[in-house]
C-alpha positions as CSV (number, residue, x, y, z in Angstrom):
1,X,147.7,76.1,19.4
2,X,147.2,75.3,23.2
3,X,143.7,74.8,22.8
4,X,144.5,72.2,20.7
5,X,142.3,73.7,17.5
6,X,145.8,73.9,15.7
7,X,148.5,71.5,15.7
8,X,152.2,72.7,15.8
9,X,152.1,71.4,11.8
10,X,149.4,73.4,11.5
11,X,151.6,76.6,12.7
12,X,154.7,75.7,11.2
13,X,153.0,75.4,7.5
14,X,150.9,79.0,8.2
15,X,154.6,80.3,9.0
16,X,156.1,79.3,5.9
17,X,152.8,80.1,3.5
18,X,153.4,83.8,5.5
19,X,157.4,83.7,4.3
20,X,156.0,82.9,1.3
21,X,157.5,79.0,1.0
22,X,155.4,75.9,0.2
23,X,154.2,73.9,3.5
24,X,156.2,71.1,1.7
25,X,155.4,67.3,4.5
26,X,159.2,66.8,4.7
27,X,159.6,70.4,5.5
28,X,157.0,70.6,8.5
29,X,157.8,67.4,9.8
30,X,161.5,68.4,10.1
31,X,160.5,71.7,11.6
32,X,157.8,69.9,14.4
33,X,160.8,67.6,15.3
34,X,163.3,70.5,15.6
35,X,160.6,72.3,17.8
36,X,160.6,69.4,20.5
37,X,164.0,68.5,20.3
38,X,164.9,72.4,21.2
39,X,161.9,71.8,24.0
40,X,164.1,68.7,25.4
41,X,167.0,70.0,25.7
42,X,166.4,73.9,27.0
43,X,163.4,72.8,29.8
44,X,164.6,73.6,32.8
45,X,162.9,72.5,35.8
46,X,163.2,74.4,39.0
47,X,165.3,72.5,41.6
48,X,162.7,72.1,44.2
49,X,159.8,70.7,41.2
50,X,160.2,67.2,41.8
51,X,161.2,67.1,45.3
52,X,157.7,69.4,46.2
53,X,155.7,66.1,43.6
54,X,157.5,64.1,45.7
55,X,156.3,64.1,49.1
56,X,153.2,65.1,48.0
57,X,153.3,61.4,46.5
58,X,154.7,60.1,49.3
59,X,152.3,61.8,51.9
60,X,149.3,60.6,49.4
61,X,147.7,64.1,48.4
62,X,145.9,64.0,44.9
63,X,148.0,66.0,42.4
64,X,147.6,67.0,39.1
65,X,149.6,68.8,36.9
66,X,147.7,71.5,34.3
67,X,148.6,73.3,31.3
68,X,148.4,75.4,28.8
69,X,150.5,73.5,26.1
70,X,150.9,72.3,22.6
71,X,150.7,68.8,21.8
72,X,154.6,68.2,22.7
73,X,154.2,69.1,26.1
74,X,153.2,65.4,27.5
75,X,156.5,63.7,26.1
76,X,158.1,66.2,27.7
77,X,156.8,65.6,31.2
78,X,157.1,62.1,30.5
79,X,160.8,62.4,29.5
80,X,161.6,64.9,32.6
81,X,159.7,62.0,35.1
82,X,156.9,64.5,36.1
83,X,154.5,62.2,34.6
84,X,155.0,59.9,37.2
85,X,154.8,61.9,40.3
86,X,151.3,62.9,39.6
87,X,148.1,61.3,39.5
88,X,147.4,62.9,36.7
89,X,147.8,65.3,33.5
90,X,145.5,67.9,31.8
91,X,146.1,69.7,29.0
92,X,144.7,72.1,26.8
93,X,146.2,71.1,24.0
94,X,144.4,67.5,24.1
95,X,141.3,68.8,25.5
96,X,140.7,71.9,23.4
97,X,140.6,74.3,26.9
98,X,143.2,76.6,28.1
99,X,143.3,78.2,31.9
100,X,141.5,80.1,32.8
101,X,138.4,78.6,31.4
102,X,136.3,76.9,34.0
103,X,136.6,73.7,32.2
104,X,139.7,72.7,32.1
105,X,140.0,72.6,36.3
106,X,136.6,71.2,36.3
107,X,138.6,68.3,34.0
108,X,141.2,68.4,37.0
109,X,138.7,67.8,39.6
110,X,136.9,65.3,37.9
111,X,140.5,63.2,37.1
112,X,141.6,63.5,40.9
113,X,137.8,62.7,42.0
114,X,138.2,65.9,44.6
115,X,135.6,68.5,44.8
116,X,136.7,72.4,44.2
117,X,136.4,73.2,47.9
118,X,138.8,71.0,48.8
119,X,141.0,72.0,46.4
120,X,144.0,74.1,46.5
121,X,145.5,75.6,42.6
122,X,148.8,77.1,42.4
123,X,150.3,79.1,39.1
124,X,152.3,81.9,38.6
125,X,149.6,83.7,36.9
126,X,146.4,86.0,38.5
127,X,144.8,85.5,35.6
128,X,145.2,81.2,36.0
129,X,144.3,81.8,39.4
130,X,141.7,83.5,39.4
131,X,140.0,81.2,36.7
132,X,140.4,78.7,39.7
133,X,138.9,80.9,42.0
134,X,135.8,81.6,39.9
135,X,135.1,77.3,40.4
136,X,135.3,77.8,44.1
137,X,139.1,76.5,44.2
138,X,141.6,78.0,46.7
139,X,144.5,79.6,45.0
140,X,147.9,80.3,46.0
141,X,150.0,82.2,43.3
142,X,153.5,82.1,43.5
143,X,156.1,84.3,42.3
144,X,159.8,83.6,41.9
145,X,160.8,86.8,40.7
146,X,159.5,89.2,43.2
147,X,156.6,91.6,42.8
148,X,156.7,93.6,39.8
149,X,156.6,97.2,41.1
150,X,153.3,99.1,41.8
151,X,151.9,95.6,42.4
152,X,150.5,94.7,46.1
153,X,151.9,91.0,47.8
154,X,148.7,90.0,48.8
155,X,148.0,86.8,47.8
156,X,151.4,86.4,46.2
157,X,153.5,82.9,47.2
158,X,157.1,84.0,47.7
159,X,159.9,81.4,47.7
160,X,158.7,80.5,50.7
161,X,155.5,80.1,50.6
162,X,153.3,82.4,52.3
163,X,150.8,81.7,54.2
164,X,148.5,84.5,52.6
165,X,146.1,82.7,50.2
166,X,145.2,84.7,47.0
167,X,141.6,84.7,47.7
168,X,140.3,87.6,49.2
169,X,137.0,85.5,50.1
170,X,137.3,83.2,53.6
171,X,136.9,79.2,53.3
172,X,139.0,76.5,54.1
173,X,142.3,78.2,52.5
174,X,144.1,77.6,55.7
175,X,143.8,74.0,56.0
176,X,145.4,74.2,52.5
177,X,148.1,76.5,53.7
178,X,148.9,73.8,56.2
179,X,149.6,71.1,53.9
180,X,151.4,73.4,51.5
181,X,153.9,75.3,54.4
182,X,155.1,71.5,55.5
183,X,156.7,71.6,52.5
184,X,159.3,73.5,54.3
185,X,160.4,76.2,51.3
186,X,159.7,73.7,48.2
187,X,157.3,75.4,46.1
188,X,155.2,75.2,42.6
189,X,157.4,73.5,39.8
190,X,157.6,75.8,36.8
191,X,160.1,75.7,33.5
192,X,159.9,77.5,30.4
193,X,156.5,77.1,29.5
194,X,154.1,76.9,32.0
195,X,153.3,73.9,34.3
């Protein structure tokens, strides 16, 4: 479904033929429209999302925002005004790519115009961020929750952000650092699914 090879009618109507019910139109529909009205309502942006979209906006550094997503995902940043704070969106649901594949940053960095190694990703997820780092993109990865136990911090983006990048190679992760530490505690917007 985030790749965008099925469309949440598509799952909806598999569910039901599995409960054993007839995929009846009237039925999905209702069922699609329940789906993103329940997606409206329980989204819950972090407090410091749009202020950290903000000045990057106001300071003019390129931002886009990427996803792994079903195809109700860009109302949603649209209805929560996160549309508007970036220079752009990608998602996997309308360009049939998912993180970590190469191609869906490589759509990033072609949107903003930046090359990779100018780039700096952040996501909650190693997997996410190492996908990034396989393109030759710095990333941070941040965690709101604390480390999960047996886990090492390196590399890890603590409420406030570190200065340690995830990268274990060199490169111009620093200069990144920079931009990203003047942002005085804000850090990487995240909700129920993941921005």
């Amino acid at each position: 479904m985030t790749d965008g090879r099925l469309s949440m009618a598509d799952v909806y109507s598999w569910a039901l033929r599995a409960t054993g019910e007839e995929p009846r139109d009237d039925r999905v529909c209702g069922l699609v429209r329940m789906d993103e009205e329940l997606l409206f309502e329980y989204t819950c942006l972090h407090e410091d999302a749009v202020p950290f979209l903000e000045m990057h906006k106001m300071k003019g550094i390129a931002s886009a925002l990427v996803s792994n997503c079903a195809e109700n995902t860009r109302s949603l940043l649209e209805r929560l005004g996160l549309a508007g704070l970036v220079d752009g969106m990608v998602l996997s649901c309308e360009i049939g790519r998912a993180k970590p594949s190469p191609e869906i940053y490589r759509r990033a960095l072609d949107l903003l115009g930046v090359e990779a190694a100018t780039t700096v990703f952040v996501d909650d997820q190693t997997a996410y961020c190492e996908g990034a780092e396989a393109i030759g993109i710095t990333a941070l990865q941040i965690s709101r929750h604390g480390v999960p136990e047996g886990k090492s911090t390196r590399g890890l983006l603590p409420r406030c952000w570190s200065s340690t990048p995830h990268s274990k190679r060199g490169g111009p992760a620093g200069q990144h650092r920079d931009v990203l530490n003047r942002a005085a505690g804000i850090d990487q917007l995240s909700a129920r699914r993941n921005w």
